[in-house]
C-alpha positions in Angstrom: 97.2 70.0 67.1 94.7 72.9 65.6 96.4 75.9 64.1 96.2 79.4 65.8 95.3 77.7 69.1 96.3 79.6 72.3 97.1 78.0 75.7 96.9 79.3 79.0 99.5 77.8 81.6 100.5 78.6 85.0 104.2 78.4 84.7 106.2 78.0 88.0 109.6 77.2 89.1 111.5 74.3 91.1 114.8 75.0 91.1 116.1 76.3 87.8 113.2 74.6 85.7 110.3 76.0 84.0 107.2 74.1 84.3 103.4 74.8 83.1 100.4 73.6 83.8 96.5 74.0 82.2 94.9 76.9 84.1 91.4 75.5 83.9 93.2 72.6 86.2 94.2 75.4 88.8 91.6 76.4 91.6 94.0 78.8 93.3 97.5 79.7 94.2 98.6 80.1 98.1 101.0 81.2 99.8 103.2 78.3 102.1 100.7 77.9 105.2 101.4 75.2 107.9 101.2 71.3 107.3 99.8 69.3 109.2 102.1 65.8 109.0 100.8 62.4 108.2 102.3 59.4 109.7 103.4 56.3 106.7 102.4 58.4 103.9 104.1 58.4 100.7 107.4 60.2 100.8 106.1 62.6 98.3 103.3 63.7 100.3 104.1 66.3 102.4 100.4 66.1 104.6 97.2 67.9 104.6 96.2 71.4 104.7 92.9 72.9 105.9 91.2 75.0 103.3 88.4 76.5 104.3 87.1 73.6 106.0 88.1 70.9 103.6 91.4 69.1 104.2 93.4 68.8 101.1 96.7 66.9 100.7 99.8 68.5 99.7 102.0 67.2 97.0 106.0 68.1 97.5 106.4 68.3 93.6 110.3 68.4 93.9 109.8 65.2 95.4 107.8 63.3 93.3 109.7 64.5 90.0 112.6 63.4 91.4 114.4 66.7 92.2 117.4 67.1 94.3 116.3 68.8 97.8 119.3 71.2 97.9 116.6 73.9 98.4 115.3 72.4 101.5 114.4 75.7 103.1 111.4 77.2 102.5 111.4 80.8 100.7 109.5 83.8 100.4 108.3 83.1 97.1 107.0 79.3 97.9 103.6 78.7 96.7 101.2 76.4 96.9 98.7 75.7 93.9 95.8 74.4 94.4 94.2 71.9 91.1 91.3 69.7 90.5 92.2 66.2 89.1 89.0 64.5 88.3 87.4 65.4 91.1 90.3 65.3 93.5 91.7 68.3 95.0 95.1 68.1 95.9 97.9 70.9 96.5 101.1 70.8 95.3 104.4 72.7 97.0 106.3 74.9 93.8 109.2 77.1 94.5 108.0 79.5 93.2 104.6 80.6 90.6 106.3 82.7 87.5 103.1 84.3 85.5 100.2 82.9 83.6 101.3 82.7 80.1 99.5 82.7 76.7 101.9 80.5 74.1 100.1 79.3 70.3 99.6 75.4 70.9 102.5 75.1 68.0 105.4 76.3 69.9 105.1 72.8 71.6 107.2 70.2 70.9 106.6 66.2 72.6 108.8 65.1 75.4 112.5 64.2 73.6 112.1 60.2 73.1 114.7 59.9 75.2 112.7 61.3 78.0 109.9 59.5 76.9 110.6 55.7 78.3 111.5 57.3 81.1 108.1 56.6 83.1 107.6 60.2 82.2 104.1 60.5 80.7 103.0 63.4 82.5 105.5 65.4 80.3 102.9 66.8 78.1 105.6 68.3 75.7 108.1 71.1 75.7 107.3 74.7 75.2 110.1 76.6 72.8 109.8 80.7 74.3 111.9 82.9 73.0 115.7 82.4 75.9 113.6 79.6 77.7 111.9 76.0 77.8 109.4 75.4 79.7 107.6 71.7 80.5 104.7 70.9 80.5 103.3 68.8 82.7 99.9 66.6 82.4 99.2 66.4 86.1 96.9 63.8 86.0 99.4 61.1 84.7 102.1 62.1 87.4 100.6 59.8 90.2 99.8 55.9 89.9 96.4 54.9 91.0 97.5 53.9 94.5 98.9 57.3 94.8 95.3 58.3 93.6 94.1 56.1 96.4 96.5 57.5 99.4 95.6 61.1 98.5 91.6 60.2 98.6 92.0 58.6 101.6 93.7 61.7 103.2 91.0 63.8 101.4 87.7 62.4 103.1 89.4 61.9 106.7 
């Protein structure tokens, strides 16, 4: 990793964890709007939304990383971010978006080995802040390729 270098995350919350993620991979951040279901998809896939005119699937991230759903209920401070992964734009449901964060690249540590065999290789590393960690998350190695495929399909229909 270079010395001195600085990254910028979008850090957001699902339940008590911290996570970050690249800010270049981040279009925009929404509030909860209504989603439209879809029948037989993936039970991590929440449906689509309507953006503008473009329909974008939406990702229930407390789903796909496994999360308990004791917070079924949808707050105030639910978000939806909006990312780019090569050329696929997707949505994903947080609990809430924290701040955008500047941390030196050398403050991040890899994922715990134990962690690591895991099938967890969208755990970019951890982050050491000063009370907190926070996790960061390489977005493009959270879904499989035929996740990759579902979500296209939702994308063009």
């Amino acid at each position: 990793m270079a010395e001195g270098r600085i990254l910028q995350l979008v850090t957001f919350k699902l339940g008590n964890e911290e996570f970050g993620v690249d800010i270049l991979k981040v279009q925009e951040i929404n509030r909860m709007m209504d989603i439209t279901r879809i029948p037989n998809a993936p039970a991590f896939i929440e449906g689509v939304i309507n953006l503008r005119g473009k329909i974008i699937p939406i990702v229930d991230l407390r789903k796909k990383l496994g999360f308990d759903n004791g917070n079924e209920g949808l707050e105030k401070t639910t978000r939806i971010i909006v990312v780019e992964l090569d050329g696929l734009v997707l949505g994903f449901i947080v609990d809430s978006v924290s701040e955008v964060l500047r941390i030196p690249e050398n403050t991040i540590e890899p994922a715990p080995s134990i962690v690591g065999g895991l099938d967890s290789d969208y755990i970019e590393g951890v982050g050491k802040l000063d009370n907190r960690l926070l996790i960061l998350l390489e977005l493009k190695k959270l879904f499989s390729s035929t996740d990759r495929k579902d979500m296209e399909n939702f994308e063009m229909n």
